[in-house]
C-alpha positions in Angstrom: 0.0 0.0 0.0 1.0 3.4 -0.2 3.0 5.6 1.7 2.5 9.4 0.3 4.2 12.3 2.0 2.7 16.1 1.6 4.6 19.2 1.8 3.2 22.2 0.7 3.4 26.1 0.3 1.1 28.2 2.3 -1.9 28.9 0.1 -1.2 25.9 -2.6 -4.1 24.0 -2.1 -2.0 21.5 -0.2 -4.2 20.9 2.6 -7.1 20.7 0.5 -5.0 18.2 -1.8 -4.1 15.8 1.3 -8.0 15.8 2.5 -9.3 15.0 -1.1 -6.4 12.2 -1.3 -7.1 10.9 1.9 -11.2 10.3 1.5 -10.1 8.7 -2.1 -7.8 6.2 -0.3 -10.1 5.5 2.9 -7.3 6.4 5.1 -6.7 9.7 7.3 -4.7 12.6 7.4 -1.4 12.7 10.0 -0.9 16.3 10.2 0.7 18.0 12.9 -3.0 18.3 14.5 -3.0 14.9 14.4 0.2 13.8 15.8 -0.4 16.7 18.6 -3.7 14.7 19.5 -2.1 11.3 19.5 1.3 11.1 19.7 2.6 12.5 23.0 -0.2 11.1 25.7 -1.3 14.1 28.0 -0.4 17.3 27.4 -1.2 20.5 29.7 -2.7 23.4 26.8 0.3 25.5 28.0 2.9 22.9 26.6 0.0 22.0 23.5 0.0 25.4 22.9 4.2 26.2 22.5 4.2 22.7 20.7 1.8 23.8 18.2 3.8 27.8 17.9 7.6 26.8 18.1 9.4 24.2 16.4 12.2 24.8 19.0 9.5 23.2 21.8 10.1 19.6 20.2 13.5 19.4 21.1 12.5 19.5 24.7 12.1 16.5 26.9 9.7 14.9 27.7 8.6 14.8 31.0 10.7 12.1 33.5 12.5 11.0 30.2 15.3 11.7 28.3 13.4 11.5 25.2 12.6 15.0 23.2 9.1 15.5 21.9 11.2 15.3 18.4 12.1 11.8 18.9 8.3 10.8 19.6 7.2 11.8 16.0 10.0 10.4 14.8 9.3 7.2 16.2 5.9 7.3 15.8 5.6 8.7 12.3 8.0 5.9 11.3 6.0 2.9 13.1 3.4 4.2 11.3 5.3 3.9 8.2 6.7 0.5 9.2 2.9 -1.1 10.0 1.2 0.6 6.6 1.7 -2.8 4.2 -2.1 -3.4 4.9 -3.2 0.1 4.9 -2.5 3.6 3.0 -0.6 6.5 4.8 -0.7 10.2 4.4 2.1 12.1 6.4 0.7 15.9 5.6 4.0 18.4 6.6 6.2 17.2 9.4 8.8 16.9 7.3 7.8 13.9 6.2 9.6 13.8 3.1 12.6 13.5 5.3 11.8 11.4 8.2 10.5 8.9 5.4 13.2 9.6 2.6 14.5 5.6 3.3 11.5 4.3 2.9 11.0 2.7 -0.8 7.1 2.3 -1.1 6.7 6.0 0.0 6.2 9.0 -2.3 7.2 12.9 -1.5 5.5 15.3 -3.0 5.4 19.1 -3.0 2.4 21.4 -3.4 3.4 25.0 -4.8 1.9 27.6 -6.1 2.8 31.1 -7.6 2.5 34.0 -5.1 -0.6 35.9 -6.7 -2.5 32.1 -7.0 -1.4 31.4 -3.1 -2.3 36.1 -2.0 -5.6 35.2 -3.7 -6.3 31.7 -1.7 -5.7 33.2 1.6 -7.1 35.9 0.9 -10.7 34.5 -0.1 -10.1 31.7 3.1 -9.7 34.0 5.8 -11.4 37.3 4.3 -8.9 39.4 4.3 -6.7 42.0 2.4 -3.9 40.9 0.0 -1.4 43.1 2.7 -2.7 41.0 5.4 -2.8 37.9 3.2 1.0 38.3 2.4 1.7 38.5 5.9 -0.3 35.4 6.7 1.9 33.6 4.0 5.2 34.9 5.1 4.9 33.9 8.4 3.6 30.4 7.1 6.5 29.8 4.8 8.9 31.1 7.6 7.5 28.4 10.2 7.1 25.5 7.9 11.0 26.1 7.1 11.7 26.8 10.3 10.0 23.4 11.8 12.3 21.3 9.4 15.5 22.8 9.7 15.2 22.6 13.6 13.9 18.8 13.7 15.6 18.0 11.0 18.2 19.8 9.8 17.3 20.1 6.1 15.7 22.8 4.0 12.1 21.9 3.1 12.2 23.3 -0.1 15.0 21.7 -1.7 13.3 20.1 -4.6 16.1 16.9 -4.6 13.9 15.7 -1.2 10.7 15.5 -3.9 9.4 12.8 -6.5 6.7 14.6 -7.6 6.4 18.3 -7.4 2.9 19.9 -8.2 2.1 23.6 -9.1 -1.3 24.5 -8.6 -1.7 27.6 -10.5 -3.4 25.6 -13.5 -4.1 22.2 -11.8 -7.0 21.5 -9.8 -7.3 19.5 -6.4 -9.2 16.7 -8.6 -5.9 16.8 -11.1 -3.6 16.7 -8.5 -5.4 13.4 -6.2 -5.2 11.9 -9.7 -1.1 11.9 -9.9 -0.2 11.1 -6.9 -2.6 8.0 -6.9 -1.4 7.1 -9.8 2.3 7.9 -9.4 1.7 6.0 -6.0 0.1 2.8 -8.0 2.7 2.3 -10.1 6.0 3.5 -7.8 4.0 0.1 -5.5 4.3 -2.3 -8.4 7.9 -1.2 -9.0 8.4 -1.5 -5.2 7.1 -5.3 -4.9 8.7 -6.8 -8.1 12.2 -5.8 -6.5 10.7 -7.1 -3.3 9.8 -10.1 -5.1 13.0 -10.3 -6.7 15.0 -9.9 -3.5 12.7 -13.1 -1.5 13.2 -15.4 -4.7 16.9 -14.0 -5.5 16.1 -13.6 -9.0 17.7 -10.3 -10.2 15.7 -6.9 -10.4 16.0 -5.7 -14.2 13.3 -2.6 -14.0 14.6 0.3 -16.0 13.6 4.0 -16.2 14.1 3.4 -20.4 12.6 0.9 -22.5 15.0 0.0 -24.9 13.1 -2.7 -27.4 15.0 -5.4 -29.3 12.9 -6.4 -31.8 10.1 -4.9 -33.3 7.8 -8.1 -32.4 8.2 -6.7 -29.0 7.6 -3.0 -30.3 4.5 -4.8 -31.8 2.9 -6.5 -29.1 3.4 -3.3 -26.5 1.8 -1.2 -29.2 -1.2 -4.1 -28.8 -1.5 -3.9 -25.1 -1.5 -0.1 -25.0 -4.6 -0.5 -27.5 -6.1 -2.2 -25.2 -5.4 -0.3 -21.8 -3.5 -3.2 -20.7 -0.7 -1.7 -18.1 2.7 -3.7 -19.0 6.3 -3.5 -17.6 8.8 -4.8 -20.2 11.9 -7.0 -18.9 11.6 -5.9 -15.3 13.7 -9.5 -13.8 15.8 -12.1 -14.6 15.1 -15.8 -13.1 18.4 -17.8 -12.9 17.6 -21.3 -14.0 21.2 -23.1 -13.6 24.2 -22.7 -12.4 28.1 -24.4 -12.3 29.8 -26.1 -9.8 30.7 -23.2 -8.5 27.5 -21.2 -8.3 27.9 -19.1 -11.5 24.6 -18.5 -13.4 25.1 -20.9 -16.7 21.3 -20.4 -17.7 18.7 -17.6 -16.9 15.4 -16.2 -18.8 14.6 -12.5 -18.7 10.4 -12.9 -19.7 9.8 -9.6 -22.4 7.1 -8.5 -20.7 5.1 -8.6 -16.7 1.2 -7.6 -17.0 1.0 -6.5 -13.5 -3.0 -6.7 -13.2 -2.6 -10.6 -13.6 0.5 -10.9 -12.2 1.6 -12.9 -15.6 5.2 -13.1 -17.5 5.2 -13.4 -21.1 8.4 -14.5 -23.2 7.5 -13.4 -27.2 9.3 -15.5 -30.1 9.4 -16.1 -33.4 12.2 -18.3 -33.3 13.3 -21.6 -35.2 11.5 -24.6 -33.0 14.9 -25.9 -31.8 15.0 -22.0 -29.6 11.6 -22.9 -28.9 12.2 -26.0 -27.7 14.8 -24.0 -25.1 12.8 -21.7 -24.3 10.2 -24.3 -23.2 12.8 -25.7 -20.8 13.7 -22.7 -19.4 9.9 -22.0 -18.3 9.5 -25.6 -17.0 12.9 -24.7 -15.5 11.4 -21.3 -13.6 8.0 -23.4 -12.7 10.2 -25.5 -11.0 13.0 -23.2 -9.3 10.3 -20.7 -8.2 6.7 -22.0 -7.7 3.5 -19.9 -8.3 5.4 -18.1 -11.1 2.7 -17.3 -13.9 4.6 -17.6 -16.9 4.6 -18.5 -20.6 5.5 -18.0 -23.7 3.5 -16.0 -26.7 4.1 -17.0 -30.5 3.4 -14.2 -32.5 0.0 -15.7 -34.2 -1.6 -15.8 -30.7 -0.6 -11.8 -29.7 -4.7 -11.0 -31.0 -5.6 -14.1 -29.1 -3.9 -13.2 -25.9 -5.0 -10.2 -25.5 -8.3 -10.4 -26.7 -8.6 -12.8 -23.4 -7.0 -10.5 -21.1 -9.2 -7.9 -22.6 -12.4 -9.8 -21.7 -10.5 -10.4 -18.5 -10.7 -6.3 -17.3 -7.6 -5.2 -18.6 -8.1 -1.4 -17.4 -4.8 0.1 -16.8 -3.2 2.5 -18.4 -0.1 1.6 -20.4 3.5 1.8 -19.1 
């Protein structure tokens, strides 16, 4: 499932953005509201209160511990984090972006927004004047930097601690949800194939380029798209032998993985005596690494195939 951190400009719509995400996904919203309410047991409304003002206030102790209210979120945020396989998360500010920057199934993204788009925003929330608006951002921007760099030690707005930044002068909240779910869907599927790859010790192959050898595979990823059927092309290699001395001799890299039904498919066209190797080397991955769908595609079945998967509820969107 998803892990999706939100940092945002005063005024961009990021708020907005993390609520609309958030009742999409069925999930809620861990905002510093949130980790105030829940994270730190009892708190007297004088502390709540310089919590909720300073940044400088987390690096306190707790009470009776040697444990600052920094180190709390920290841990918490990252249990949460930790216990999310079953469940989508949404860290809103809190540096999240930092506090989960290890974490390979979870997504940073940045709201932002030109200053006239975030004046008018504030300035229609809170009914005031664009002089009073600009203060109300200013101070926002200055506390939301400040909060990072005193926790954290890192600027919030360097755009390297970002997968995805968003500028909502043109796009709308709507627009926006639709990204980062998707961005999120897909960054997951990435996620569990090297997962996958790591548990069965096959070796991870995904690429950021597709780099076709043929153009029977050129062909049949024009099909699929035609279709809507999402595909990844070569993303592992299954070792199927090895020497005396545990060198790979033998190993199959299948063309393409249809991640909907979690299916390999090795294309040829080849003389039967490659076909009749390629057959062994899927009996050979049936056998080295059981409840792997995979098989191979001859060229006169690629309408076949996918008029199946079609009929099937092949609905994604292409790679």
């Amino acid at each position: 499932m998803a892990i999706i951190t939100i940092s945002r400009q005063n005024g961009s719509l990021g708020d907005e953005i993390a609520e609309a995400l958030a009742s999409r996904l069925g999930t809620v919203v861990i905002s510093r509201k949130y980790a105030l309410d829940n994270f730190f047991g009892e708190i007297n409304p004088g502390l709540l209160a310089r919590l909720n003002e300073s940044a400088k206030f987390f690096e306190t102790n707790l009470p009776d511990s040697n444990r600052t209210y920094a180190d709390i979120l920290v841990e918490r945020v990252r249990a949460l984090a930790s216990e999310s396989k079953d469940k989508d998360l949404i860290i809103l500010g809190l540096g999240g972006s930092v506090l989960l920057s290890g974490y390979p199934n979870a997504v940073h993204i940045r709201v932002t927004a030109s200053e006239t788009t975030r004046l008018n925003t504030i300035a229609r929330k809170y009914r005031i004047t664009a002089d009073e608006a600009s203060e109300v951002l200013d101070i926002g921007d200055r506390k939301h930097k400040r909060f990072v760099k005193t926790v954290y030690g890192k600027d919030i707005t360097s755009p390297e601690l970002f997968d995805l930044i968003l500028n909502t002068d043109r796009l709308s909240v709507d627009e926006c949800v639709d990204a980062i779910v998707e961005l999120a869907r897909k960054h997951d599927i990435r996620v569990r194939l090297a997962e996958s790859n790591e548990n069965a010790r096959t070796i991870d192959h995904q690429t950021r380029n597709i780099s076709f050898k043929n153009e029977t595979e050129e062909e049949f990823a024009r099909i699929l798209d035609l279709y809507n059927i999402e595909w990844l092309y070569e993303p592992k290699t299954f070792p199927v032998e090895w020497d005396a001395e545990g060198n790979v001799t033998m190993a199959i890299s299948p063309d393409f993985y249809l991640p909907r039904f979690n299916l390999y498919l090795e294309l040829t066209t080849m003389d039967q005596k490659y076909v009749t190797k390629k057959n062994k080397k899927m009996r050979l991955v049936r056998d080295l690494y059981p409840g792997t769908n995979i098989r191979i595609v001859y060229k006169k079945d690629f309408n076949e195939l996918v008029e199946r998967l079609k009929l099937s509820g092949g609905t994604a969107g292409n790679n």
